[in-house]
N, C-alpha and C positions, 0 to 999 in steps of 0.2 A: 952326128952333129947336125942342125938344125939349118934352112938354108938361110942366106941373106935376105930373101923377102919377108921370112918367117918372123926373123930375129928385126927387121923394120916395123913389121907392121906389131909386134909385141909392144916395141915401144914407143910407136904412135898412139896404140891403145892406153896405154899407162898414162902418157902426157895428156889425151883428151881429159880421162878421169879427174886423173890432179885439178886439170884448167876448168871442170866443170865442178868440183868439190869448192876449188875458192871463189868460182861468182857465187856457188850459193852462199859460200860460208858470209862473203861481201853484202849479198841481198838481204841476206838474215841479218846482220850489224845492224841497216837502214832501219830495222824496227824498233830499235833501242832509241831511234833519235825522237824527241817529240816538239816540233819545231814551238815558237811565239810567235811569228811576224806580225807585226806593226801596222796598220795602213793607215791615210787619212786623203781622203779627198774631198776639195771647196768648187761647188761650182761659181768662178768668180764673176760670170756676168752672160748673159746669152746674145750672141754677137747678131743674128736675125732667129727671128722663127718667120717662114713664111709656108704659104700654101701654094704648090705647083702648079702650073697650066692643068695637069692631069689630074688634079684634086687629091694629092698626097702632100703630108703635114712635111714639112723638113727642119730641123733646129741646128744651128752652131753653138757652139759652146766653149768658152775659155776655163779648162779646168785647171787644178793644181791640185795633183799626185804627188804626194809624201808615203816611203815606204820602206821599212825595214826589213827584207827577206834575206838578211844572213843566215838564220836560222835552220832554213830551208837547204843550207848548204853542209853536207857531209864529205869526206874522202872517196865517195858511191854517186856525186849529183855530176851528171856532164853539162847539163844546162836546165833554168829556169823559163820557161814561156807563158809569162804572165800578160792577162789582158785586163781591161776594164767593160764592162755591157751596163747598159742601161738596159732596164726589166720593168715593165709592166704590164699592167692588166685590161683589154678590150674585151668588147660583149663579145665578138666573135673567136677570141682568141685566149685563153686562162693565160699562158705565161708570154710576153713578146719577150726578144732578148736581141740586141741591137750593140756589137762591136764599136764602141768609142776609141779605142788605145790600145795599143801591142808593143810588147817588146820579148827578144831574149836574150837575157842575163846572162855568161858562159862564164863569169868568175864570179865571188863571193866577195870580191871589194867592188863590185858594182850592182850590188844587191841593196843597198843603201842608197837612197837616192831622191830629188825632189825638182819635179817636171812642171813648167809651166806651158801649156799647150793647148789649142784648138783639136777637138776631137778630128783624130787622124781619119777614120770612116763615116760616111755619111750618115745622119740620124734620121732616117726615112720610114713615116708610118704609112701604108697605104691604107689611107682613109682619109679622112676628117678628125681622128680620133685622141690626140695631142695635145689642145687648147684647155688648158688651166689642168694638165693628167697628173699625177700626182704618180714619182718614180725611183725603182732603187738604184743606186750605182754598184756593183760587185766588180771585186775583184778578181778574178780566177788566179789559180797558178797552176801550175804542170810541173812538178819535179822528174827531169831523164835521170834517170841513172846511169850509167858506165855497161853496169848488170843489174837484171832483176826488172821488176815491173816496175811501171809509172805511175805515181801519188798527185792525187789533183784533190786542191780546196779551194775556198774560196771564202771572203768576207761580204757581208750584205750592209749596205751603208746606207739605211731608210732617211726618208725625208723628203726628198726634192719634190719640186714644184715646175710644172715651164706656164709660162704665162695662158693666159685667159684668151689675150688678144695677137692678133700676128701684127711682126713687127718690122 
């Protein structure tokens, strides 16, 4: 007959299997989902732009985020960690990317949602290089899962303008 640690560690091995067959079987479902989410965002007025003592551009901004990421949500998501960046382009620099807005989502009825708010992080270009730039807002998101890897997208929302002059 077999000893008690034998007859333990059998079926410790058996239950890992099982527990690691249904994250994949779980992670594997997640690709079947193919989300739609929603977004809109108005830049509704720029509260200052000015330039610092130390010759860096700075801008405030009262934005309003409208967004639908139900979609994003399966019986596999543990949370959503979606931001907003403003992105543009300097001679020294190809892409800038600049954290306005953050939040995360942990359920599916607050995935729906419309935010009126001053960009939560500071809009700081070191330079001079700001004045009349012409920029995109994105959205990111990060879908966690429970198991399995993490899904990141993001929308590009062209257009914006910041002023010419500081204000």
């Amino acid at each position: 007959m077999h000893s008690f640690g034998y007859r333990a560690n059998a079926l410790f091995t058996f239950a890992v299997t099982i527990l690691g067959f249904m994250c994949a079987l779980a992670s594997f479902t997640d690709s079947f989902n193919s989300p739609s989410p929603s977004v809109q965002v108005q830049v509704l007025k720029v509260n200052w732009f000015q330039k610092q003592p130390n010759g860096n551009d700075e801008v405030s901004m009262t934005l309003n985020i409208s967004a639908d990421l139900q979609s994003l949500f399966t019986w596999n998501t543990k949370q959503v960690f979606v931001f907003l960046a403003a992105e543009y382009v300097t001679p020294k620099h190809v892409l800038n990317q600049i954290s306005l807005w953050d939040a995360i989502i942990q359920e599916k009825e607050n995935a729906k949602f419309t935010i009126t708010t001053s960009n939560k992080y500071r809009f700081i270009d070191q330079g001079s290089n700001l004045r009349g730039k012409e920029f995109n807002l994105t959205l990111h998101w990060h879908v966690m899962p429970k198991t399995g890897k993490m899904l990141a997208d993001k929308v590009v929302l062209p257009g914006y303008r910041l002023p010419a002059e500081y204000r």
